[in-house]
Structure formats: C-alpha cells, structure tokens
Wavefront OBJ file of the C-alpha trace (Angstrom):
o trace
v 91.062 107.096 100.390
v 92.670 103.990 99.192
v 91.268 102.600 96.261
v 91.821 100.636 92.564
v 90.426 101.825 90.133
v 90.793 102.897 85.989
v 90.478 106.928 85.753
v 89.326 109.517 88.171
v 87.458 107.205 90.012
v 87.976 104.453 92.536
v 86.739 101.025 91.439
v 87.818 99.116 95.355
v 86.869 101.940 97.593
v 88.970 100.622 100.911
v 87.781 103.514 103.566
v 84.407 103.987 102.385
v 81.364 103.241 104.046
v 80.035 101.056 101.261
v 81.424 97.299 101.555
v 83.132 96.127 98.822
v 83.018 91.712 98.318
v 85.746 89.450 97.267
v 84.494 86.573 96.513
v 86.865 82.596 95.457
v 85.720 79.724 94.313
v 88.923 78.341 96.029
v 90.349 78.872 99.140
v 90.839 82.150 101.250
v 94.514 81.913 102.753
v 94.827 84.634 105.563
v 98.087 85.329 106.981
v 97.024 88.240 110.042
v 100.768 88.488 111.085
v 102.574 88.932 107.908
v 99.274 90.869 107.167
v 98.384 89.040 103.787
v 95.256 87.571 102.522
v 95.450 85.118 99.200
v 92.329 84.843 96.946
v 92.660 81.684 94.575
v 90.246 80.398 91.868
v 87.775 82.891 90.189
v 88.449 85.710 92.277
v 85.460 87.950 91.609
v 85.782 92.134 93.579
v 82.601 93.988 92.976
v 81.641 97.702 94.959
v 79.602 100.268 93.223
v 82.321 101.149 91.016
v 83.164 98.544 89.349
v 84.431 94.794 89.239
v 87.723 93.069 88.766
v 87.950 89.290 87.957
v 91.327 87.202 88.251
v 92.663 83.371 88.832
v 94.502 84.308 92.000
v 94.700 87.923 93.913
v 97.247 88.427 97.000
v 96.128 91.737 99.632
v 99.016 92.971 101.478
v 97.306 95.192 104.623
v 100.074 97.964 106.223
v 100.094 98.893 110.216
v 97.367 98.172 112.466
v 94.256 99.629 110.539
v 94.191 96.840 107.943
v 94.334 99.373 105.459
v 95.527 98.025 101.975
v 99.052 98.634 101.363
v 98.980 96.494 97.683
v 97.052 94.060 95.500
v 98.575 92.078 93.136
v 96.325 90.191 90.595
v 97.533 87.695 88.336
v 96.212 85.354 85.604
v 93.410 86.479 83.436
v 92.926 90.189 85.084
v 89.312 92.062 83.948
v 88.796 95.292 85.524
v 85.561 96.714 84.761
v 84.828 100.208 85.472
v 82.131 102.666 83.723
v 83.075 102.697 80.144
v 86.379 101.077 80.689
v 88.124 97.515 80.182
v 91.212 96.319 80.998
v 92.662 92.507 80.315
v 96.293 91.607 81.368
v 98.263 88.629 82.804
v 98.748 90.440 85.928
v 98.032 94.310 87.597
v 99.273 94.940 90.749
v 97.725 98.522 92.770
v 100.167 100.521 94.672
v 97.780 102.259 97.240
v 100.251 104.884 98.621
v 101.186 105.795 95.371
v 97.779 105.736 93.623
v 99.201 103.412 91.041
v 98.038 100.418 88.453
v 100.479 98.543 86.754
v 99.631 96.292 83.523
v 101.833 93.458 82.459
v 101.489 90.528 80.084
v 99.741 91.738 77.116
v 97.931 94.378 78.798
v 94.956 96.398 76.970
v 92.539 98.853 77.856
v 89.433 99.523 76.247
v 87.650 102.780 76.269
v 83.899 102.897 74.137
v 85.710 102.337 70.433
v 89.270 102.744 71.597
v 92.089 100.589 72.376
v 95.288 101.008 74.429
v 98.149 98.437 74.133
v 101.791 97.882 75.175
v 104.045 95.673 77.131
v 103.721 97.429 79.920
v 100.648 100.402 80.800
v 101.316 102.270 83.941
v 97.598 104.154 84.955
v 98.068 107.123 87.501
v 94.890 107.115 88.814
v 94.863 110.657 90.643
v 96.519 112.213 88.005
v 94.051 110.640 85.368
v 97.473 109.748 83.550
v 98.589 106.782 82.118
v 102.196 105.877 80.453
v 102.466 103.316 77.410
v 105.680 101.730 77.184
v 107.268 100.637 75.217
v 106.159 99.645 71.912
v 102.470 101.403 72.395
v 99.723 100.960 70.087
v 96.097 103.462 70.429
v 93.428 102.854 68.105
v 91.541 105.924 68.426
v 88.160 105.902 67.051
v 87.092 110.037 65.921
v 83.742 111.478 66.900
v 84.014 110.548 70.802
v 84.077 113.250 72.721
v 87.485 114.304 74.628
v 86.583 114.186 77.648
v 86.157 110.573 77.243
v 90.036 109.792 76.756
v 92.718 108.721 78.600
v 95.024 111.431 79.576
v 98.476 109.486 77.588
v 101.805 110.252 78.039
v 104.796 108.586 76.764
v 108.398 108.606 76.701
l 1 2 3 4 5 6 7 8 9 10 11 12 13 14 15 16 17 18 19 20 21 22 23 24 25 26 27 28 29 30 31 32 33 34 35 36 37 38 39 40 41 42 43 44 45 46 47 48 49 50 51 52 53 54 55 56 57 58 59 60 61 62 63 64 65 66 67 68 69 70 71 72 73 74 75 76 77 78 79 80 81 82 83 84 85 86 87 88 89 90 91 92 93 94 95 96 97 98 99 100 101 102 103 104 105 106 107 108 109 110 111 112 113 114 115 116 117 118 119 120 121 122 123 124 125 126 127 128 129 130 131 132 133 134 135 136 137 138 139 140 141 142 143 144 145 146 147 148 149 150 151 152 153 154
C-alpha cells in the first residue's frame, strides 16, 4: 500500500477502499500525460487517518494504474495524524521508498514533545526518523515509550 503518513500508520491510504479527498480553494491543474495533478490555494487531504493542509501540493502518478509515485507539499505544511503534528515549509512523500522528508523549519510534535532540525527524514515502515543536522528533542518524562519516535542520528 502506498500511503503518507507520520509513524506506523498511513495518513493518505492510496490503494485502500476508503476514499481519501483533496480538496483547493484554487485551481486543480491536471496534466494526464506527464501524469501530474497540481493542488493550489488551501489544499486541505483528509481520510480516516489523518489530514494534511498546505498552500500548494503537486501528485506525480507512475505507469498506468495512477498509483502515486510522489507528493510534494510546499508552503505552510500541517500533517495531522493521531497524536502527532508536523509544520514545515515543504514535505515531499517518496511512495516507493516509504519516505517523508521535512524542510524549512520543520517540527514534529508528539503529546508534550518536540522534534526539530533543518532537515527530519521520517521512515514510515521502519517507524524511524533521522534529525539532521543541528537536532533539538524536548522530551517531556512520564509518557509512556511506546509513544516516541523511534530517533536516530548521525
């Protein structure tokens, strides 16, 4: 399954039965033969797993099953997600690689606890996520474990 999400679980589930609904308050710019749809204005994603809010969001679809290939987000990026929160300037999904990438003054938020750094890389079937450089966690004690991000750094 293709999906974007924070965590374990998807937040844009792309082969499941449930429908997930991008919505604009601009226009919708389809492209079917370079295989690119461009979301401008309020862009607004919501499934059962989540939301994710930006000014402008670009869908690249690979081969003939429409199936999403990447999504780049950019300006004022809000990914919402069971206990988790994420602002940046942009994140842009890699579906074949299950992969979220954070830039411009990314953060995540997890119940008490903050994640910053230039750049936050978030492995999503792994659970990982990589803080570079210059990382700062605020980590609140008394949550339970279970409840935090998987972090590793270099």
């Amino acid at each position: 399954m293709a999906a974007l999400f924070i965590g374990a679980t998807p937040l844009i589930a792309v082969e499941d039965k449930k429908p997930t609904v991008i919505t604009s308050d601009g226009p919708l710019n389809a492209d079917f033969e370079k295989k690119i749809a461009i979301f401008k204005d309020n862009v607004l994603v919501k499934d059962d797993q989540g939301t994710i809010n930006s000014d402008k969001m670009k869908v690249f679809f690979a081969g003939e099953s429409n199936q999403i290939e990447r999504v780049e987000c950019y300006g004022n990026v809000k990914i919402k997600h069971d206990k988790r929160y994420s602002e940046s300037d942009e994140a842009i999904y890699y579906a074949l690689e299950n992969k979220i990438i954070l830039t411009g003054d990314p953060l995540i938020k997890q119940g008490s606890d903050q994640y910053r750094a230039e750049k936050i890389t978030i492995f999503t079937v792994q659970n990982r996520v990589i803080f570079e450089p210059s990382a700062q966690l605020v980590i609140f004690p008394g949550e339970e474990m279970d409840s935090k991000l998987n972090i590793l750094g270099e």
